[in-house]
C-alpha positions in Angstrom: 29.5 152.2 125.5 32.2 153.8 123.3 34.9 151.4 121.5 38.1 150.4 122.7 41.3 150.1 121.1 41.8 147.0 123.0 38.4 145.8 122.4 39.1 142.0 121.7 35.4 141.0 121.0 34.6 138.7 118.3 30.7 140.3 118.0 29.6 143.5 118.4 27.2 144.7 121.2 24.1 146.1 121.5 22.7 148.4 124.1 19.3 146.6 125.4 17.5 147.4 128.7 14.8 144.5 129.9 14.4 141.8 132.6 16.8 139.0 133.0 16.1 135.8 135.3 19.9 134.0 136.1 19.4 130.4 137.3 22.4 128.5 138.9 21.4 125.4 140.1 18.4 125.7 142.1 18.1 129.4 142.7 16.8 132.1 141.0 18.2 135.5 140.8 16.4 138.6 138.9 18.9 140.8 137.1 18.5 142.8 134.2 20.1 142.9 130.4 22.8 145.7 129.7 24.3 144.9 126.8 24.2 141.5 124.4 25.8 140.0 121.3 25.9 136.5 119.5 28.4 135.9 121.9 27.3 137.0 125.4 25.7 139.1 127.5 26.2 142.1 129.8 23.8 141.7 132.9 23.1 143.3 136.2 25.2 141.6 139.1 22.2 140.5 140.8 22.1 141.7 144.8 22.6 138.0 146.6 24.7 136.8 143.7 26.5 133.5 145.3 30.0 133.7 145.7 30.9 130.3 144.3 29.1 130.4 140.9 28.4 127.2 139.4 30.1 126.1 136.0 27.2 126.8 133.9 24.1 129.0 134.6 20.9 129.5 132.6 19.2 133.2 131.4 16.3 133.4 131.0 16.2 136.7 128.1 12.3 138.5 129.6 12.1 140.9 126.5 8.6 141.6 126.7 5.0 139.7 128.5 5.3 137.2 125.6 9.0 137.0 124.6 11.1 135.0 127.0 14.2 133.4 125.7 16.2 131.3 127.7 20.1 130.2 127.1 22.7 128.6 128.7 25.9 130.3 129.5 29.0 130.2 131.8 29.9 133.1 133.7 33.0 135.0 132.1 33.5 138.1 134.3 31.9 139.4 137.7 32.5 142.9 138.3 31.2 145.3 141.1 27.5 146.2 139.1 27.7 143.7 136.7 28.1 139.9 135.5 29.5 139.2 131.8 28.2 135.7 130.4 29.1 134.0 127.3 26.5 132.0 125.2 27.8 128.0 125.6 28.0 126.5 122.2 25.8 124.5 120.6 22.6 127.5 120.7 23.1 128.9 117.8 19.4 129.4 116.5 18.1 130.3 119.9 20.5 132.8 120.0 19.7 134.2 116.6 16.2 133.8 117.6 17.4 136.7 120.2 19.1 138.7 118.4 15.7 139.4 116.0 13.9 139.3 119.1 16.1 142.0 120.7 16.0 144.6 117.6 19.9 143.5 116.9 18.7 141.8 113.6 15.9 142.8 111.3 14.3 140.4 109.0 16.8 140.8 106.1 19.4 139.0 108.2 17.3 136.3 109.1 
């Protein structure tokens, strides 16, 4: 995705494509991972997405058989294809566990 001059993100984004699991409540919703940074994701707007969306949901990140990071995050932006999350505080090393996970850190950086 090219930059915008009104981009107003704090962290930059990487282009990722793998399986995503959304969990609001008591339901489960499979989606899949566009974009992510320390900050958020970009993910698939899942088909049944509920209309009311609870406060916080919980992603599970399915990078490979093996690698499955989860995180909680509140729902920042629903659009037409896609759902934009942002990582609640507090996750900081599972989050930079998914970064190296995802390629978007090598070991230098961690």
């Amino acid at each position: 995705m090219p930059m915008d001059a009104n981009e107003k993100r704090v962290h930059p984004r990487k282009d990722v494509f793998s399986a995503a699991m959304l969990v609001a409540g008591e339901d489960g919703y499979l989606s899949e991972v566009w974009d992510i940074s320390q900050g958020g994701a970009r993910l698939g707007r899942p088909k049944h997405w509920p209309t009311q969306m609870p406060e916080l949901i919980r992603v599970f990140f399915m990078l490979d058989q093996d690698t499955v990071i989860s995180l909680a995050a509140r729902v920042a932006r629903t659009g037409g294809e896609h759902l934009g999350v942002q990582f609640v505080e507090g996750q900081e090393e599972r989050i930079h566990h998914l970064m190296y996970e995802a390629r978007f850190l090598d070991a230098e950086t961690t």
